[in-house]
N, C-alpha and C positions, 0 to 999 in steps of 0.2 A: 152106701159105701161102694167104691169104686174099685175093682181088683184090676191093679196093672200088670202087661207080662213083660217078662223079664227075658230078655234071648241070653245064650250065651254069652256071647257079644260085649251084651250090658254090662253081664255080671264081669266080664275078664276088661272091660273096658275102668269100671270102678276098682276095681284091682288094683288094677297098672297107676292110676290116678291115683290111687291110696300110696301107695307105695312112692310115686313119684313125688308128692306131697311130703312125705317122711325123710325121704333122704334128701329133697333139698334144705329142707328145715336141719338135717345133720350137718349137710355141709356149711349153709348159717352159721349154725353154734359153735362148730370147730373152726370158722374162718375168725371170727367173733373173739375166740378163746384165744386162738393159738394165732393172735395176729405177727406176735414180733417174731417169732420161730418163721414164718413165710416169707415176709419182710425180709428177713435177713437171709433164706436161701435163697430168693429170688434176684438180693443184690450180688450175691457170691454168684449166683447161673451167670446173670447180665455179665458181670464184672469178665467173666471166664469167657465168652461168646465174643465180649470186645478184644480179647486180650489174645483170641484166637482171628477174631479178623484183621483187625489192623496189622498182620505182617502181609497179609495177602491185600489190601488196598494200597498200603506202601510200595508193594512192587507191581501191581497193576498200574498206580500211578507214574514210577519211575518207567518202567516199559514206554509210556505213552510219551511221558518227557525226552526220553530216548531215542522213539521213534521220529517226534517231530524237530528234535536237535538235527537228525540223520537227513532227513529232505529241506533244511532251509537253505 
């Protein structure tokens, strides 16, 4: 029988690994579960994000129609 050593290292490296192992496997099951609840915040975020750019690409683009009305 073969005795292997173990550095710190090892041990804090299979930790982390264990650990990382677990909580992705959490967030799986809670994405899995809770899919419509995500879905729908993420459509209300989107929704909100467009609803906040489109007044500033409006006037970005009027500006530019304005600028080039100005020199033709």
């Amino acid at each position: 029988m073969e005795y292997n050593y173990l550095s710190v290292w090892d041990i804090v490296k299979r930790f982390l690994i264990g650990w990382g192992i677990g909580l992705s496997g959490l967030v799986l099951y809670s994405c899995v579960k809770h899919w419509d609840f995500i879905m729908a915040s993420f459509a209300k975020g989107a929704w909100a994000w467009f609803n906040a750019a489109m007044p500033i690409v409006i006037l970005i683009l009027a500006l530019i129609y304005i600028i080039r009305a100005a020199f033709r």
